[in-house]
N, C-alpha and C positions, 0 to 999 in steps of 0.2 A: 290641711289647707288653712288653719287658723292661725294664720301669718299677716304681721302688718307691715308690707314692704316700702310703705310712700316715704319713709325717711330714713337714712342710714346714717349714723349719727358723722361726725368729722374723724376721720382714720387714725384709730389711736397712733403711739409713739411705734417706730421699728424696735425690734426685739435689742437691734447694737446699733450705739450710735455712729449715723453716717451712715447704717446697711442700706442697702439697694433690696433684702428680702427680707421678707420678715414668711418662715414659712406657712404660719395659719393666718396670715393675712398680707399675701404679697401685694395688692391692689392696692389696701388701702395703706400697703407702709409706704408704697409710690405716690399716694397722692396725698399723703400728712408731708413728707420729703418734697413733693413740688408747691408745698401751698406753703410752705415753711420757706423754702428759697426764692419765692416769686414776694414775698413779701421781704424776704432781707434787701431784697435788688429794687425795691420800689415800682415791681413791675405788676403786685396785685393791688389792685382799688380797690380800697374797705370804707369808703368814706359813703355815708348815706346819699340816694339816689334823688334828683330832685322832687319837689312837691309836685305830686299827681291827682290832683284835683280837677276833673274832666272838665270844659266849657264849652266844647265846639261839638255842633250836629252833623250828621252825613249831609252830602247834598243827594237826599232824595226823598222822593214824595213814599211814605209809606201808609199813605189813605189809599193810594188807590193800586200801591206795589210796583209803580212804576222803578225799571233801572236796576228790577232784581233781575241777576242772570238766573237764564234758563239751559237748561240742558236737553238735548235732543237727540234720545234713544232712536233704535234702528225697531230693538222692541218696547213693550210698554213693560215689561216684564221686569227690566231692571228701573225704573224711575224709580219703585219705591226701595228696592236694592240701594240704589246712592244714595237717598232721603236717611234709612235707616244707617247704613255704614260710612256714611261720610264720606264717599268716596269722587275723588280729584279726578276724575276721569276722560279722558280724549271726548270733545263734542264739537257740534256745532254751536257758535255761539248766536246771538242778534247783537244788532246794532249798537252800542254805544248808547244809554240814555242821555250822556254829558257831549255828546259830540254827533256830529249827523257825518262826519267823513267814515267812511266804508272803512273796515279794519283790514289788511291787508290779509292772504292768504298763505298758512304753511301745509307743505307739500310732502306726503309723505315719500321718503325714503325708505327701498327693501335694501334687507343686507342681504341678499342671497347668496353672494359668493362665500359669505363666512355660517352657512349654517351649518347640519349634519355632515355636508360633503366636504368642509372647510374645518376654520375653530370649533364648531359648535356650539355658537352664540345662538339657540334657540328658546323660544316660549316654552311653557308647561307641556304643549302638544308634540312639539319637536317640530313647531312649523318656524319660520326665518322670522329671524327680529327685525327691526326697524326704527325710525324717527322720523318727526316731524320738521322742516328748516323751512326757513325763510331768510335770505341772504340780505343786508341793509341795505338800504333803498339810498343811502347817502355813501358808501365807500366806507362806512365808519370799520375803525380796526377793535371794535367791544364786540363781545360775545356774550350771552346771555345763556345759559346751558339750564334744564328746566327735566327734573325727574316728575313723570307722572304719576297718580296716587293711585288705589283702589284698594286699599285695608289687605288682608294677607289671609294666607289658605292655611288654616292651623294642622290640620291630618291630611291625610292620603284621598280620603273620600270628597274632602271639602277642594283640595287641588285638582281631582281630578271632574270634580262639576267645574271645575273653573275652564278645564280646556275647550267647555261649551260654549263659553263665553271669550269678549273681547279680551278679559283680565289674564286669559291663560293661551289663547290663540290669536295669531294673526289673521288668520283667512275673512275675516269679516272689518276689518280695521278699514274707516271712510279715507279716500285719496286726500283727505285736506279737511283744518281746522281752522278755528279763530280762536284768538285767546284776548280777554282780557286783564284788567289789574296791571299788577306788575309786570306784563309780559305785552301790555297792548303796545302798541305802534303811534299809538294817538301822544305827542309831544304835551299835549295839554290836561292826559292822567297822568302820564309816564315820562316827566321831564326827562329823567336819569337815562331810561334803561331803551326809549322810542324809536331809535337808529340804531342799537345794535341788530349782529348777526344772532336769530335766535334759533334754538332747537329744542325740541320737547322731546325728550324717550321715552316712550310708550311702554306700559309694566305690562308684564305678561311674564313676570317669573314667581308671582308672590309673596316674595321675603324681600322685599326693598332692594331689587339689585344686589342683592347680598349671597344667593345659594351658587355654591361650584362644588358640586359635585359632580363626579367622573363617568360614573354608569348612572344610567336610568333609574327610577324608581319603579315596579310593577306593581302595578293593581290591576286584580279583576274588579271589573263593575259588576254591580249588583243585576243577579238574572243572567249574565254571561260566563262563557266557560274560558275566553280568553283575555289574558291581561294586558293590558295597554300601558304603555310607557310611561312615565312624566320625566320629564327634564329639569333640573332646578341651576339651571345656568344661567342668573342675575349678573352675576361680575362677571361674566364671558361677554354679556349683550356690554357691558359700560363702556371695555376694555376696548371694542370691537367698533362700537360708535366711537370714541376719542379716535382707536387708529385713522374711522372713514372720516371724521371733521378735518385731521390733520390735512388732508389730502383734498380738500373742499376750503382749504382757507385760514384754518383754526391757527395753522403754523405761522401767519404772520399777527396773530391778537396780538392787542397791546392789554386790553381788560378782558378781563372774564371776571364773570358774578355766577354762581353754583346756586340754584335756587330747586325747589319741590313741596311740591303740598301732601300733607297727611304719609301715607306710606312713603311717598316720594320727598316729601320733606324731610321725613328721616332716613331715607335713602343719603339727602344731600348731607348732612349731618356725618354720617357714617363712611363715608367716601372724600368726604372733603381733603384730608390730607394724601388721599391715593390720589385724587385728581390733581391736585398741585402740582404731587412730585410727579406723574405721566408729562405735565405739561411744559414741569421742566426743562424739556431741551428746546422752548421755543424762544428763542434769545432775546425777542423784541417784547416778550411779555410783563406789563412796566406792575400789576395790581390784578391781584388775585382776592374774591372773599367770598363767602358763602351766608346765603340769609333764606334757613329752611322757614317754610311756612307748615305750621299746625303738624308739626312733627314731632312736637316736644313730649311723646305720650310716656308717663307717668309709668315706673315699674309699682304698682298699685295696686293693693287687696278692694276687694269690693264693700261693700257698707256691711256687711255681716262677716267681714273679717277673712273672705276666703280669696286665695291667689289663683283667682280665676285669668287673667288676662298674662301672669306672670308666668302659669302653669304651662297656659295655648302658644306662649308663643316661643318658650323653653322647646316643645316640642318641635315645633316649624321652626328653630333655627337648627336642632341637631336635625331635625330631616331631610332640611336643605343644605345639609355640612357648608354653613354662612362661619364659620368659625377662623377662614380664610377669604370672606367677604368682610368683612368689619374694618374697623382702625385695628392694625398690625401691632399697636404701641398696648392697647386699653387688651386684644388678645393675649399677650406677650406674658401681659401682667399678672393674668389670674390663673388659676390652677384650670386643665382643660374642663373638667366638670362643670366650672364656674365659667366659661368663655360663651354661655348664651345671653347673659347680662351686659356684654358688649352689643348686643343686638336692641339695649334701650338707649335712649339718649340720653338720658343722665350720664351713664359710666360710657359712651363711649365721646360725648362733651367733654368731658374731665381729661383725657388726651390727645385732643384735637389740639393743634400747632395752629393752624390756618385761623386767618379774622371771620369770625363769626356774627350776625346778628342775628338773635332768633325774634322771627315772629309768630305770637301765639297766645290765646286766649286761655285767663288760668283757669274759665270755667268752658273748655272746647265742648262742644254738644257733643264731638262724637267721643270723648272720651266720658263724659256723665253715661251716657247708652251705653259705650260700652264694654265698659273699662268699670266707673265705679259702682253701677247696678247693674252687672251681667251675671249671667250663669255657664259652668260650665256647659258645652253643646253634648246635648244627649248622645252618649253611645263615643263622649271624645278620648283618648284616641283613635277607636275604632268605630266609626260611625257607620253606618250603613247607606244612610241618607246624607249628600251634602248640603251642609248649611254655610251658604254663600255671605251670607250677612252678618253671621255672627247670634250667639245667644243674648243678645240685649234688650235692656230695660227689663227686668223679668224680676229685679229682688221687691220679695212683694209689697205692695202700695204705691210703687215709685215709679209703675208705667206711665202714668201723667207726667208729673212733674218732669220727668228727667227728657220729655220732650216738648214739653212746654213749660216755660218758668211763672205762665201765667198761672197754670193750675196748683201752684206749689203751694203746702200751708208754712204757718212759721217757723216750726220747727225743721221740715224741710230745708228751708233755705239756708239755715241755719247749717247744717248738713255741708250745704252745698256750698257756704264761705267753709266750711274747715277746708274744703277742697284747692280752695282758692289758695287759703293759707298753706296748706301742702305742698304746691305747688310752688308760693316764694319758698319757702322753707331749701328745699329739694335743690332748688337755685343758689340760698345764698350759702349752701355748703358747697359748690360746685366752683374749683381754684380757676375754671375758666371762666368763671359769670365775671369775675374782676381784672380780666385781663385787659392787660393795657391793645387795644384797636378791635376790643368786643363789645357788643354791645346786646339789649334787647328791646322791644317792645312787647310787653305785655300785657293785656287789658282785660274786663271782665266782660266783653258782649259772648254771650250763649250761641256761640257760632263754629263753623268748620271751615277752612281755607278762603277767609274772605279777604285774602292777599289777591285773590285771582278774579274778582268784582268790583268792577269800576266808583260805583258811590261808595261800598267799605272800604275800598284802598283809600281813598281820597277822604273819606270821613270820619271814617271812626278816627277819637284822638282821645289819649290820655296829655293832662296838662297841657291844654290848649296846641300840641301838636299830633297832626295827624301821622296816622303809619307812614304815606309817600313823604311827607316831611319828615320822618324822625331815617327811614330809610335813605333818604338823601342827604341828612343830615353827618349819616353813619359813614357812607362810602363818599364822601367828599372829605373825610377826614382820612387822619393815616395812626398813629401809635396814640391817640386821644386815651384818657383813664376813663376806663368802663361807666363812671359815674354820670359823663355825661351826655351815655347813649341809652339811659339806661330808663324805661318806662314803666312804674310797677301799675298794677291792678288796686281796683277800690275792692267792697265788700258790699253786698245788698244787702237790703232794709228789710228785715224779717217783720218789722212792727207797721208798715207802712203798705197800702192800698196799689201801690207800685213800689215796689221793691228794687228798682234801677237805679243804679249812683253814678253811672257814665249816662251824662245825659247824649251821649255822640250814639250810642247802641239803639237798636230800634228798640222800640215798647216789647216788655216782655213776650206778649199775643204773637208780636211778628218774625221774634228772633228763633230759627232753626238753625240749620245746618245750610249754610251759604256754597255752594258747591262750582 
């Protein structure tokens, strides 16, 4: 496990000039050959990103916490379940702090015609998948298409506690949501996106949309003598909502925007060029792009050097045979043993066709927990007990800090920019950070999917533009040079009493995991 994965260097030269293979390293002789011909064509931007020097606040009060979203379990049992795994999850929301108009209501959708008895578009439990819609309130011909998050099932035991839950069954899923951020309805957070057609798909397969396999999985549960099924049919549910949108409307868009928070934002990452080309036959469709929120997770060893996050999730994508869930292009590429590193966003970025903006924090809370101080889950592959949340914050001393930046000392922090710095790094080797009608916003607040909260959407800003600004800046443009969508991240003040350099981020004390 004493592997350091956060940075692959830029893909040496192909073995013959002009090959398409290079055999001990087919991926990266693909992506030295595209980053090599994107740049003779002038179609990669190498030119420095503008000056990102933070000056603008959220608009909100964080004395008294007003305008933080809340989330509203059925139990209490998961509240600190999402706190801990960051997880984007189907809720109820309240009211708008920036606006007193009622946010409209989406209505969940069963697909029951296409479950066990049909396709086989089912959850973990084998009960019928589903989504949330809400049709535009104006005629508009935009659609807003929106993958749901909830982190991933690494073994068999941890999938099968998930059929307990919302994340792996439907049978408990509430008739209707509210969403804020980027997703609200309210014209005055969400100039851009307020009047489209939206729809949320609800995860319930736990490999981002990604698992298709054919037979079941069996486990016995622990204490029982019979074993219960799991389904890992994520691309069945996508495939299955695109066919029932068609037929509900989707066929006459003129826009679609691909959007997902956390699992779900690397869902939209991972799918983006599948969902293009599905969408392809809708002849009226004028703009297509994708802008995953907090899904950029890091293929990344942990602070003592071991491939803990790399290892779990190696396993969950061969278990959920995701290896015909991915980008078809970034599979294609690599030898099959190597084809579960299309299941991170790095390498399967690097062969996405489709306009991209990524939005995403380079120090994300839920990847510091649990990604760069986690530990493997006792007993993983074969666990006896499932652990729903993941083994995080556990590398020792770092239980504070990595969930509070208040508690951090200076060497810590210290730590936690190299992460930062990792994170551009890992970007600017990547021949799609510079594509001409890509873009990112990047920033350093200590947070998780705050694309989907109305005062961080609207406030947080690097270089005096906020995320709704830089986001509408991105999709009102068309083949613009990556340069000047491109937002980078500061570094905190290890020497300093408040260690914040985005003064737009709340105070260290207040910055979690935004859900």
């Amino acid at each position: 496990l004493k592997q350091h994965f956060w940075l692959q260097p830029p893909p040496p030269a192909c073995s013959k000039p002009g090959s398409k293979r290079d055999r001990s390293h087919p991926a990266r002789c693909l992506l030295r050959e595209e980053w090599s011909a994107m740049k003779a064509k002038d179609v990669l931007d190498t030119s420095s990103p503008k000056d990102m020097s933070p000056s603008r606040r959220p608009l909100i009060d964080t004395s008294s916490g007003a305008g933080r979203t809340t989330l509203i379990y059925k139990l209490a049992f998961f509240i600190p379940l999402a706190l801990l795994a960051g997880l984007c999850v189907v809720g109820s929301f309240p009211m708008s702090s920036q606006s007193s108009k009622p946010q409209p209501i989406l209505q969940l959708h069963m697909m029951t015609d296409k479950g066990l008895k049909g396709r086989g578009a089912v959850c973990l439990d084998g009960s019928d998948a589903g989504f949330y819609f809400a049709p535009s309130s104006t005629g508009s011909k935009g659609w807003h298409i929106f993958f749901n998050g909830g982190g991933w099932c690494y073994d068999e035991a941890d999938c099968l506690g998930r059929t307990e839950t919302f994340l792996g069954s439907s049978k408990t899923w509430s008739n209707q949501i509210y969403m804020e951020g980027m997703l609200s309805f309210d014209c005055a957070v969400n100039p851009d996106f307020c009047n489209f057609n939206v729809v949320v798909l609800n995860y319930c397969d736990g490999m981002s949309f990604a698992g298709d396999r054919k037979d079941p999985v069996m486990v016995i549960p622990p204490n029982e003598s019979e074993a219960k099924p799991l389904y890992f049919r994520g691309r069945r549910i996508l495939d299955a909502t695109l066919d029932t949108l068609l037929d509900m409307g989707l066929s006459n868009a003129e826009e679609v925007i691909l959007t997902g928070c956390s699992a779900g934002g690397l869902a939209a990452l991972l799918h983006a060029d599948h969902v293009k080309r599905r969408l392809g036959v809708i002849p009226s469709l004028k703009k297509f792009g994708v802008a995953p929120m907090s899904g950029f997770f890091l293929l990344h060893s942990n602070l003592e050097g071991e491939a803990v996050f790399p290892e779990m999730m190696e396993y969950a994508f061969n278990m959920a045979n995701a290896s015909h869930g991915v980008n078809a292009d970034c599979a294609a590429a690599y030898p099959q043993k190597e084809t579960w590193k299309c299941g991170f966003a790095q390498h399967a970025f690097a062969f996405t066709q489709s306009r991209v903006f990524l939005l995403n924090s380079a120090l994300d809370s839920w990847q510091i927990s649990c990604i760069y101080t986690a530990g493997l889950e006792r007993g993983f592959p074969t666990e006896k007990v499932p652990n729903l949340a993941g083994n995080c914050s556990v590398v020792p001393g770092w239980k504070n800090c990595s969930q509070d930046l208040a508690s951090c000392k200076a060497g810590q922090l210290q730590k936690l920019n190299e992460y930062i710095e990792h994170f551009q790094e890992v970007l600017a080797i990547n021949p799609s950070a510079g594509r001409r009608g890509n873009g990112a916003f990047i920033h350093s607040c200590f947070t998780h999917c705050e694309a989907l909260s109305n005062p961080q959407w609207s406030g947080f800003a690097v270089g005096g533009t906020t995320m709704q600004e830089a986001v509408s800046k991105w999709w009102r443009s068309d083949e613009d040079p990556a340069s000047r969508h491109t937002y980078s991240p500061c570094l905190y003040r290890s020497s300093s009493s408040d260690p914040t350099c985005n003064p737009s981020c709340l105070p260290p004390s207040e910055q979690s995991m935004v859900v």
